[in-house]
C-alpha positions in Angstrom: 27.0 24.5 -44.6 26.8 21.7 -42.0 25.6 24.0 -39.2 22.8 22.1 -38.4 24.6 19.0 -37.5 24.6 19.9 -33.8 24.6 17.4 -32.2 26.5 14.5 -34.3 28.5 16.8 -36.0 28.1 15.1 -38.9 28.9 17.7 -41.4 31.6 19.5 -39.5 34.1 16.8 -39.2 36.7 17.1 -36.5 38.2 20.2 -37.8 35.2 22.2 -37.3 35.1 21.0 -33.5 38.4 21.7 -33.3 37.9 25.1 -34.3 34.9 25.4 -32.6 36.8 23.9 -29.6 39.3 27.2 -29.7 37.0 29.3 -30.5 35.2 28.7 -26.7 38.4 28.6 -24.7 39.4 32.7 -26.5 35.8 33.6 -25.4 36.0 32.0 -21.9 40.0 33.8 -21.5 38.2 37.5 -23.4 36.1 36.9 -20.5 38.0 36.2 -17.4 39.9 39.1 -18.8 37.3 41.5 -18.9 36.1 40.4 -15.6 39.5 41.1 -13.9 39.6 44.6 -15.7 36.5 45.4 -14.6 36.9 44.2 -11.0 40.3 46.1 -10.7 37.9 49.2 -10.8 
């Protein structure tokens, strides 16, 4: 599937990093949001 292309990202292309890409920033924003649900606590 290309998953093991780590580090040249051969077999991903730039739509996988892309994707991959968006996929960081939601879990980085999920959580800063949890954080500043739990800290309102």
């Amino acid at each position: 599937m290309g998953y093991q292309n780590w580090g040249m990202m051969g077999g991903i292309g730039s739509l996988g990093f892309i994707t991959w890409a968006v996929v960081l920033v939601d879990l980085v924003l999920v959580g800063i949001w949890l954080w500043q649900q739990i800290s309102k606590k």
